[in-house]
N, C-alpha and C positions, 0 to 999 in steps of 0.2 A: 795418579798425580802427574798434571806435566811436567816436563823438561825445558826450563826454558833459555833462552840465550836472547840479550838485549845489546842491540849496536850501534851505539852514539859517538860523535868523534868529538864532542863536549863533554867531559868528563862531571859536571855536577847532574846534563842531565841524566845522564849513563847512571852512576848514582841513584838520583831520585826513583828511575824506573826500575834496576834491582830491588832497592827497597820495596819499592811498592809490587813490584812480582812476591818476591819474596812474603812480602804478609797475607798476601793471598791464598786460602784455604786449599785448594785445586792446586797451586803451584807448587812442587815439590822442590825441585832447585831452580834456581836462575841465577846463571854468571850474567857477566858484562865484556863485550868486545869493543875497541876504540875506535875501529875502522872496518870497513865491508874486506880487506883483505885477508885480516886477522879473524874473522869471520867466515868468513870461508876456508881457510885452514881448521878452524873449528868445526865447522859440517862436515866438511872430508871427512877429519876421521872420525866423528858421532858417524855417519853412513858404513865406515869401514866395520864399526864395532858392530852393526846391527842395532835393528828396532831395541832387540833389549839389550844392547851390551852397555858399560858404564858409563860412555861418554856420547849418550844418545840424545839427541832434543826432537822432542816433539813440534816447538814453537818456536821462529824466530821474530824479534821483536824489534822492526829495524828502520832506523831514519834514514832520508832520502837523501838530504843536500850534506854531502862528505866529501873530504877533498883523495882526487883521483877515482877510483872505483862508486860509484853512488850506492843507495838503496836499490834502485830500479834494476841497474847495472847487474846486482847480485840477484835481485829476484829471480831475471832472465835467465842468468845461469842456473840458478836451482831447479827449473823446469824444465832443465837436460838431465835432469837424476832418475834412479827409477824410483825412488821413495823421498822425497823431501820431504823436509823441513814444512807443515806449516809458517805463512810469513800474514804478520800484520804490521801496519806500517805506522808507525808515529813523528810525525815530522809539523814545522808549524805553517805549511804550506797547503792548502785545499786545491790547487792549479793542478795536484800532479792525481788527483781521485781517479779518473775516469783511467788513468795508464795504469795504475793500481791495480785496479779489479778483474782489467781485462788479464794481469797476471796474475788471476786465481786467489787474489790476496782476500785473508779472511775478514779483516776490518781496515779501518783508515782511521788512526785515533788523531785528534788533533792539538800541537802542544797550546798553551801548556797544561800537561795534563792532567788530569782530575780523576780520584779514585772514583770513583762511581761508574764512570766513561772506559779509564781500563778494564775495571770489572765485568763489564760486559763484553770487551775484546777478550778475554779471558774465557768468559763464559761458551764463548762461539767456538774458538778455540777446544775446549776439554768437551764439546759434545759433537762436534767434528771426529777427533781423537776416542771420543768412549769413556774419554773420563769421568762424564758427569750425565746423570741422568736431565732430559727435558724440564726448564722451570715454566710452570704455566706464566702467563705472563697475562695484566689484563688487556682489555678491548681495549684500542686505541680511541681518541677523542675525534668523532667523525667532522667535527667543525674548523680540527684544526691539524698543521702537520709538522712536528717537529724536526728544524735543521739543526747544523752545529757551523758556527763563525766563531774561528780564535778561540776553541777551547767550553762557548759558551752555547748550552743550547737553548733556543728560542722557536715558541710556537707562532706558526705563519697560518692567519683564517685562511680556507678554505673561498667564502668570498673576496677577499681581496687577490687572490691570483686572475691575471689574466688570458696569461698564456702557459704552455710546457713544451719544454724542448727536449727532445730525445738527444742524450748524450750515452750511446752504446747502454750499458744495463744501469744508468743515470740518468735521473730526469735535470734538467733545469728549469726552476718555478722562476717564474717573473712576475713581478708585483710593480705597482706603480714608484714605488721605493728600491727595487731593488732585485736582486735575483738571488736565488739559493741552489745550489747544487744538492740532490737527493739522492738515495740509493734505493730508488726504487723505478722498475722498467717503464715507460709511458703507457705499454699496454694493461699497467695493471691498472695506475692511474682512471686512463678510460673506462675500463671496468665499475671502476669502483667509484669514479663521480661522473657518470653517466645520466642521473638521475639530477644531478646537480648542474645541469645545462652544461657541461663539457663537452665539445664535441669534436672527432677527428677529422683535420683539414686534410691533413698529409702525413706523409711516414714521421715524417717528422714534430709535426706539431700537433698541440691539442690547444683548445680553444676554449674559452669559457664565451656563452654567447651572449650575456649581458653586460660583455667588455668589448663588443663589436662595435665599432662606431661606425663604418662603413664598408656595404660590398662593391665592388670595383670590377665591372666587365672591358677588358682591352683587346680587339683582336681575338677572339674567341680566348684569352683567360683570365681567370678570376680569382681575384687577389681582397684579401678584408686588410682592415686598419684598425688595431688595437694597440690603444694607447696613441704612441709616436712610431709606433712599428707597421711594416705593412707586409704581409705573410700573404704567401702563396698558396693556395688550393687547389690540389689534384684533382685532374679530371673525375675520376670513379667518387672524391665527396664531393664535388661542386652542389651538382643536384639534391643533394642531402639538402645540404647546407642552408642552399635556396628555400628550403619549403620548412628549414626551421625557423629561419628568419623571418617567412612570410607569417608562420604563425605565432613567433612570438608576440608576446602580450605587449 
């Protein structure tokens, strides 16, 4: 059963999220802290007590924008411990995902939020910890790729993306409407819609090739125009790139 500790300096939603830790099968306790300092006074001594003594948490449950000390603030200090705290982030900003992760954070929940959506920061959580055994889960829908905006998630086709942007272990999907931040790395990406005319320009980009509208030689480099954007192509794909173009239909 984890241990949990939830840190909101709004106290309804501090609230909302104990309760809803709290009804949680896997969640054995969860207080609530009003601020990242009182929070960290709290970890102190859960670390002093030990893994098992009685003011232990396995999971902190922690919003970003607080006044003085922040989310992130605290994150970074926790990753001077020898044993922390799991940390999952729940805040109603998507801007700060990619600093997130990079601090080992287990999820990114986004307010406001929704049982279904903690459930599974939870989930990740107790089997990180041992709490909980593996749930299978099914095959995702190869046609489409679900993101989360404000709390609400929505499935983005597969064909309507044009480009991906490497954002450290985050992709960025860009659609003619709009862009989505993902958590998932561009090389899997590549991998897995390879077959789907994607193809890698550069470290950083991935391409769909029936959103090419044009190749661009200046001075020996070679840059495409998709959409209104115009992306650069590294030397080692150019030549790829060239003789997929040439053959597409």
């Amino acid at each position: 059963m984890l241990r949990a500790l939830a840190v909101d300096d709004e106290r309804p939603s501090l609230e909302e999220l104990v309760y809803l830790l709290n009804a949680d099968p896997r969640v054995g306790t969860a207080e609530g802290a009003g601020d990242a300092t009182e929070a960290l006074r709290r970890i102190t001594r859960a670390l002093e007590s030990g893994p098992h003594g009685p003011e232990a948490i396995d999971v902190v449950f922690l919003d970003i924008n607080m006044p003085g000390l922040d989310g992130l603030d605290l994150a970074r200090l926790l990753t001077g411990f020898a044993r922390p705290p799991l940390v999952v982030f729940v805040t109603a900003h998507e801007d700060f995902a990619v600093q997130a992760f990079d601090l080992k954070a287990v999820d990114y929940v986004l307010k406001p939020v929704r049982g279904e959506r903690l459930a599974e920061a939870v989930r990740r959580a107790a089997e990180l910890r041992g709490a909980a055994p593996r749930i299978p889960v099914s095959e995702p829908d190869p046609d489409h790729l679900p993101v989360e905006l404000g709390g609400v998630t929505r499935f983005v086709a597969v064909d309507d993306i044009t480009h991906v942007e490497a954002q450290g272990d985050y992709a960025r999907l860009h659609t003619a409407r709009g862009s989505h931040l993902v958590r998932i790395p561009v090389s899997t990406l590549e991998e897995r819609w390879r077959a789907r005319g994607f193809v890698r320009i550069h470290r950083r980009h991935l391409v769909a090739l029936r959103h090419i509208g044009e190749l661009r030689l200046d001075a020996g480099t070679v840059s495409v125009v998709v959409g209104a954007e115009e992306l650069q192509v590294s030397r080692r794909h150019a030549r790829e790139l060239r003789d997929l173009l040439m053959r597409r239909p």
